[in-house]
NUBATI-826039 format. One line per field, with one value per residue: x, z, y of N, C-alpha, C, CB in turn; chain. Coordinates in steps of 0.1 Angstrom, whole numbers, m for minus. Glycine has a CB too. Example, Ala and Ser with C-alpha at 12.3 -4.5 7.8 and 13.67 -1.06 7.14 Angstrom:
BEGIN
n.x = 132;128;
n.z = 78;71;
n.y = m57;m22;
ca.x = 123;137;
ca.z = 78;71;
ca.y = m45;m11;
c.x = 132;129;
c.z = 78;79;
c.y = m33;0;
cb.x = 113;141;
cb.z = 90;57;
cb.y = m45;m6;
fifi = A;A;
***
This chain:
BEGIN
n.x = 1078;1046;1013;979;948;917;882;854;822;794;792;806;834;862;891;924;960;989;1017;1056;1049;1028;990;967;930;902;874;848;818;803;779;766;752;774;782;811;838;868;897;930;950;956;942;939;939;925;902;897;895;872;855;859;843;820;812;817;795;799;805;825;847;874;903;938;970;999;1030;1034;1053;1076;1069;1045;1045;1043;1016;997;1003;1000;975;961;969;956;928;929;933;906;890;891;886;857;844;851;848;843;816;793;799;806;826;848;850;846;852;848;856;849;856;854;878;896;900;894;902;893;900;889;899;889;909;924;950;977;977;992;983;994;993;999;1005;1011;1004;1016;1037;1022;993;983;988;996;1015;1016;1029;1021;1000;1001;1012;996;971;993;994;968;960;983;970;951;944;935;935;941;939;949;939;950;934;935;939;948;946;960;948;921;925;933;915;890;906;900;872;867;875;863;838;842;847;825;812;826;821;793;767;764;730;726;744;744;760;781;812;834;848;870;882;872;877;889;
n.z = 743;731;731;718;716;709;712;706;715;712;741;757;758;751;761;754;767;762;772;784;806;817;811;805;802;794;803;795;807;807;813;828;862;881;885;889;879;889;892;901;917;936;966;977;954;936;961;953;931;929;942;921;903;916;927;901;893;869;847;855;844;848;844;851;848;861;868;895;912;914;923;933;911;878;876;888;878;844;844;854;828;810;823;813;783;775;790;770;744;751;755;729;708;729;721;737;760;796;807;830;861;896;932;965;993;1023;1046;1077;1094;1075;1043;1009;981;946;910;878;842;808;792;769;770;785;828;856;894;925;959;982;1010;1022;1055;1058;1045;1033;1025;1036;1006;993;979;988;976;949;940;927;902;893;885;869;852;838;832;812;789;788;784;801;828;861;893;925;956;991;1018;1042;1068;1087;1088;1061;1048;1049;1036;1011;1003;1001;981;960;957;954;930;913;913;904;881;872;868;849;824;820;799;787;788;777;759;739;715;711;711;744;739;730;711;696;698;713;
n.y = 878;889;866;882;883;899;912;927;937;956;968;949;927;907;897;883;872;863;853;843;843;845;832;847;852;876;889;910;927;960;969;951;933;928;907;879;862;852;838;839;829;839;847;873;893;884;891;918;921;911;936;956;943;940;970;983;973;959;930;908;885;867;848;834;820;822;826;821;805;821;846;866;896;891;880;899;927;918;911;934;952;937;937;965;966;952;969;989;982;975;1002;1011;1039;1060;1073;1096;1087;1096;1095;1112;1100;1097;1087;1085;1063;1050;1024;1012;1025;1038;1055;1065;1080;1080;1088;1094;1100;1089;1095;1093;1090;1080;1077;1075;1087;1079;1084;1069;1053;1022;1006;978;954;934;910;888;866;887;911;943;963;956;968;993;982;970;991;1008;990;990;1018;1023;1008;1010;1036;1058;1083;1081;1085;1079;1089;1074;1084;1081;1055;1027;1004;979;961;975;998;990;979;998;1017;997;993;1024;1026;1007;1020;1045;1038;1028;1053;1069;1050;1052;1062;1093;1109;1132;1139;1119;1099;1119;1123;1131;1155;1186;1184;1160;1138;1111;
ca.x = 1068;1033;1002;973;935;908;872;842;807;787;802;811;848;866;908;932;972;991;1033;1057;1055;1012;983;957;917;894;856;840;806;805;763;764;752;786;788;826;843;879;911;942;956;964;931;935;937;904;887;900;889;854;852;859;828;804;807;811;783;805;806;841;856;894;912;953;976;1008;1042;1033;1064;1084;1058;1032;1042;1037;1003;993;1001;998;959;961;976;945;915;932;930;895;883;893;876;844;842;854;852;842;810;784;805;805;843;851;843;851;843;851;848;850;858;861;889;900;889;901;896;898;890;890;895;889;916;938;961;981;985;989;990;990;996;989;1014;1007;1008;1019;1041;1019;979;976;1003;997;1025;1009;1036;1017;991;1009;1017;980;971;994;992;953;957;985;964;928;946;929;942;939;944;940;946;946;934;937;938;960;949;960;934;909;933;932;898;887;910;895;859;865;882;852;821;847;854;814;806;834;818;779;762;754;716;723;760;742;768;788;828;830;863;869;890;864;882;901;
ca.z = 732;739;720;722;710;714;701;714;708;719;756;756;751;755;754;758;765;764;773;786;827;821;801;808;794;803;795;806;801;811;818;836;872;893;887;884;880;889;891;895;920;947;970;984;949;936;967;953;914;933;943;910;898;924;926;896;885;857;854;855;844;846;846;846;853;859;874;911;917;913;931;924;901;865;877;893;866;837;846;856;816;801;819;809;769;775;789;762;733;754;752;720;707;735;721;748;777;809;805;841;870;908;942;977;998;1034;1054;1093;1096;1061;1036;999;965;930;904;861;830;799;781;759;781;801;832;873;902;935;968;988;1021;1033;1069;1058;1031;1025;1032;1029;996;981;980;987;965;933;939;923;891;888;882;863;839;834;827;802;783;792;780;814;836;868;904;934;972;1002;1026;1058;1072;1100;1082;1051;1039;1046;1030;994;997;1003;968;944;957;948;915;909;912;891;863;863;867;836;812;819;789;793;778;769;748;733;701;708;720;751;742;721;704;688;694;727;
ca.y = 880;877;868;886;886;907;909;933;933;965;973;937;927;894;896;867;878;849;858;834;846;845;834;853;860;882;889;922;931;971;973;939;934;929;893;882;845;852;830;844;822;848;848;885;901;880;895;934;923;915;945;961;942;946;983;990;971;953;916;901;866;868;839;837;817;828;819;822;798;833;857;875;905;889;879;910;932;917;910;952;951;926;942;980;966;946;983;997;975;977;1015;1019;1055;1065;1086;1093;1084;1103;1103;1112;1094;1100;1082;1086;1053;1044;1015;1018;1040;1039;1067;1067;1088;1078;1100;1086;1102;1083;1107;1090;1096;1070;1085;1068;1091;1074;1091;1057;1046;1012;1001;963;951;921;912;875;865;896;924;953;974;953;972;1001;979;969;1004;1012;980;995;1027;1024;998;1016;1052;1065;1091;1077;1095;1076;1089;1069;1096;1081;1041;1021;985;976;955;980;1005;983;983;1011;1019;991;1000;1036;1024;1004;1030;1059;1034;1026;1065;1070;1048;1057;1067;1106;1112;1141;1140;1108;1098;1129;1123;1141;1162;1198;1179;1157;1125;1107;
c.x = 1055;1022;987;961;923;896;863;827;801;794;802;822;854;886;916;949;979;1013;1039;1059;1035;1002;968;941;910;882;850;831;804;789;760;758;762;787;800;829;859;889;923;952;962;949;928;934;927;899;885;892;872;848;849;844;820;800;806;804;784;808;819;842;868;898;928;958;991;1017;1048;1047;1077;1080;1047;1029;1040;1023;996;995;998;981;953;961;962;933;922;927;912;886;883;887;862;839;841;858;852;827;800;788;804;818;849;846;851;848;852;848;855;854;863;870;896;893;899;896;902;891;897;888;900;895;919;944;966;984;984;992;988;997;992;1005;1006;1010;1015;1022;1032;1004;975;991;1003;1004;1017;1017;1026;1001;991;1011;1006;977;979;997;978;955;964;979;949;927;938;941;938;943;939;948;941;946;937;929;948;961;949;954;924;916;936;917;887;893;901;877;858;870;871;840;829;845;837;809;813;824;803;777;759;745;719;738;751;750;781;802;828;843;862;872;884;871;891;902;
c.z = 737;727;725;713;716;707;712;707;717;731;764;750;760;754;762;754;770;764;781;804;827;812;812;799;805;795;807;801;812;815;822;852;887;894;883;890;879;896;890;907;932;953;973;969;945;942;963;939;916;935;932;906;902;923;917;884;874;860;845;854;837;852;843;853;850;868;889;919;920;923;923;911;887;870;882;880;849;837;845;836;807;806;813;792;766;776;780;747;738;753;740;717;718;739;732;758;787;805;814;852;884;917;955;988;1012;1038;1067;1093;1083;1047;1020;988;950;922;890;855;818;787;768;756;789;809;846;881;916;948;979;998;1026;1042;1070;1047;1029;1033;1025;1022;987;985;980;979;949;932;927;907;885;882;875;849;833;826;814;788;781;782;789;824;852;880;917;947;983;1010;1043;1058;1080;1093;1072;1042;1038;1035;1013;993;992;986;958;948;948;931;908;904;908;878;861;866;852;824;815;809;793;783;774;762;741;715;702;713;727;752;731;709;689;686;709;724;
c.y = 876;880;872;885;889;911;918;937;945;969;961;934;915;903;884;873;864;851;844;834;842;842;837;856;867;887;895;929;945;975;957;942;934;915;896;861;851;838;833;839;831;856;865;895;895;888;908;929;918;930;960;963;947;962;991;984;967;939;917;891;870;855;837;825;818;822;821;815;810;842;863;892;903;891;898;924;932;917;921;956;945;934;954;978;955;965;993;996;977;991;1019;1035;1066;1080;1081;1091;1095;1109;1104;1105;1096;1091;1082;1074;1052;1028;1017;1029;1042;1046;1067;1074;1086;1087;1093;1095;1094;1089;1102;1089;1089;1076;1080;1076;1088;1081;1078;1051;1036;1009;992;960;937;918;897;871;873;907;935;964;969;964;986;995;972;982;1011;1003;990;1010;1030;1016;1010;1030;1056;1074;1085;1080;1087;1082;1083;1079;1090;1063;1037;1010;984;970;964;995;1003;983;989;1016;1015;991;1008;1035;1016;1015;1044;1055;1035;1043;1072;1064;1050;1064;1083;1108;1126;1149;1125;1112;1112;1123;1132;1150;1176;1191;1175;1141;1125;1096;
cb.x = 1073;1025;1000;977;932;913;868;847;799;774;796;805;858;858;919;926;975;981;1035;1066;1064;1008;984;964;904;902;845;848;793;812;750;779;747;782;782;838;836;880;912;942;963;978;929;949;944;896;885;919;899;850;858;865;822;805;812;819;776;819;792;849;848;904;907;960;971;1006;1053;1019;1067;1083;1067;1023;1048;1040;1001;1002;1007;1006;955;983;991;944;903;950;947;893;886;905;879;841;851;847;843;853;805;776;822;802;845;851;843;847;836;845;848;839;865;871;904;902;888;906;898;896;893;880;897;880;931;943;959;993;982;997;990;993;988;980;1019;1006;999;1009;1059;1032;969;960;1006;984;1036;1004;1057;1012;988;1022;1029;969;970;999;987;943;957;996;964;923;942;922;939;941;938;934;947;951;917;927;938;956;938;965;926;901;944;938;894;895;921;904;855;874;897;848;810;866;867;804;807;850;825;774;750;761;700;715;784;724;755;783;843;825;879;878;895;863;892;896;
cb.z = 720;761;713;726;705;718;697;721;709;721;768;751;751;742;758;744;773;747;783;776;837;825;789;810;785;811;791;811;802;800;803;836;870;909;879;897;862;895;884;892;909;939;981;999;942;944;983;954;900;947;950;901;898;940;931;894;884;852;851;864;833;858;841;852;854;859;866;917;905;901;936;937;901;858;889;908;868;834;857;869;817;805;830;811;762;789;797;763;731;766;757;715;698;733;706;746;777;824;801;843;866;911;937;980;988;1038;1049;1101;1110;1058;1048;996;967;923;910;855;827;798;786;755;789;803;829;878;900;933;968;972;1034;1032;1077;1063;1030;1027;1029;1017;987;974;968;1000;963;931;953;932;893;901;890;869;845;850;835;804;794;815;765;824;833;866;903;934;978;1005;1024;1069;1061;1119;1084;1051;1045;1063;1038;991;1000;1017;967;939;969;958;916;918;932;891;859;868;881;837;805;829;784;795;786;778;760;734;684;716;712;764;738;722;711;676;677;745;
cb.y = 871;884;853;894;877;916;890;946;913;962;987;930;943;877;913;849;894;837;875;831;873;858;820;864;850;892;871;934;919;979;981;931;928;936;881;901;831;864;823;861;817;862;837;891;905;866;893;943;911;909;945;952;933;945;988;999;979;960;902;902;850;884;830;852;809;841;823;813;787;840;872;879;913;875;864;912;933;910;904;961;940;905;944;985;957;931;989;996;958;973;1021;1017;1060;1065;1091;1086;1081;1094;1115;1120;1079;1110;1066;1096;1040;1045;1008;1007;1038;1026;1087;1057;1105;1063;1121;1074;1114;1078;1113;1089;1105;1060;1100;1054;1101;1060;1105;1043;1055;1003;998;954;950;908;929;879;853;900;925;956;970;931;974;1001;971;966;1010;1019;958;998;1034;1023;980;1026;1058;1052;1107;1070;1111;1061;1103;1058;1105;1098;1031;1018;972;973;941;984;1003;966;985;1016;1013;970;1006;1048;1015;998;1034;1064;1012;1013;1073;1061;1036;1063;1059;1121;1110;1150;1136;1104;1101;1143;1124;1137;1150;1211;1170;1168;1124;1107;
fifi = A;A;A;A;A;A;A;A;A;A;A;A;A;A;A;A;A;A;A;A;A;A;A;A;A;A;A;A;A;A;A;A;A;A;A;A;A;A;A;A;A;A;A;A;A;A;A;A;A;A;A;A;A;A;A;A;A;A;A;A;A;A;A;A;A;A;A;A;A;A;A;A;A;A;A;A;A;A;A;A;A;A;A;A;A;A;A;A;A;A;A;A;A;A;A;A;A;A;A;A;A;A;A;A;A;A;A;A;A;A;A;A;A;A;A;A;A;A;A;A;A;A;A;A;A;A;A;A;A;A;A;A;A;A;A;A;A;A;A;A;A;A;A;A;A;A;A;A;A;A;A;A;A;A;A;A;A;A;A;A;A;A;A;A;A;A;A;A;A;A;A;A;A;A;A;A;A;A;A;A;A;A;A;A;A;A;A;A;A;A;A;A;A;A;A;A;A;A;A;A;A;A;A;A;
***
């Protein structure tokens, strides 16, 4: 059973998920600079939910603590699970959004592509072989259960491919970069849909 609360103020949104494997908050300002205050007790994913921020130019404070004494997939996903429903309060309706977002990122020999729609549509498709089951204490299979905590929470369609890497760290990287600078090219205001929902539909 878990308890949850969530509150958002313009493309400002706080949420607090509180279950018995994790209590988690999180506070995400969507037109922030790339600041980020994380804690989640597993140093190599922090340094991926920096990357979030920085690139995509969204400040992040995630704090969790969760039942590391087990391993790391409560924590790792459920946090994937808390920002997905924080991203989701900060957006709201969704009118004026971009909607889609894409990005292609480098690292040395490591090349990856994420691509976002803000459907309203859970949807995770990952095409991603790692070199190394583990980078530091973090399972590199969680990576997998991050992404797809987010998107069923976010309602995002979410596509990422690791195109090519040998090192695993640069290989996650490279990912939550490109997952950064899609999510902030997704929710960018477009000036010229201003107030509109960007679907036939007339609603996502």
């Amino acid at each position: 059973m878990s308890e949850l609360n969530a509150t958002a103020t313009s493309r400002i949104a706080e949420v607090t998920r509180n279950t018995r494997e994790t209590r988690i908050t999180v506070r995400i300002n969507l037109d922030g600079t790339g600041q980020s205050k994380l804690h989640t007790g597993i140093g190599f994913f922090d340094h991926m939910l920096d990357q979030i921020a920085r690139h995509g130019l969204i400040d992040l404070d995630i704090h969790c603590e969760g039942d590391l004494h087990i391993d790391g997939h409560h924590t790792v996903e459920d946090v994937g699970i808390t920002l997905g429903l924080a991203v989701a309060k900060a957006v709201g309706d969704k009118a004026g959004l971009t909607r889609y977002g894409h990005s292609y990122v480098p690292l040395d020999e490591a090349l990856s592509r994420v691509v976002i729609d803000l459907s309203g549509r859970p949807g995770l498709h990952m095409d991603v072989s790692f070199t190394a089951g583990s980078i530091g204490a973090f399972d590199t299979q969680l990576t997998f259960e991050f992404f797809q905590g987010f998107v069923n929470h976010a309602l995002a369609t979410v596509h990422i491919d690791n195109l090519k890497g040998h090192n695993a760290h640069h290989q996650a990287e490279t990912m939550f970069k490109a997952f950064g600078r899609a999510l902030r090219m997704a929710t960018t205001p477009d000036p010229r849909s201003a107030g509109v929902i960007p679907s036939t539909k007339g609603s996502l």
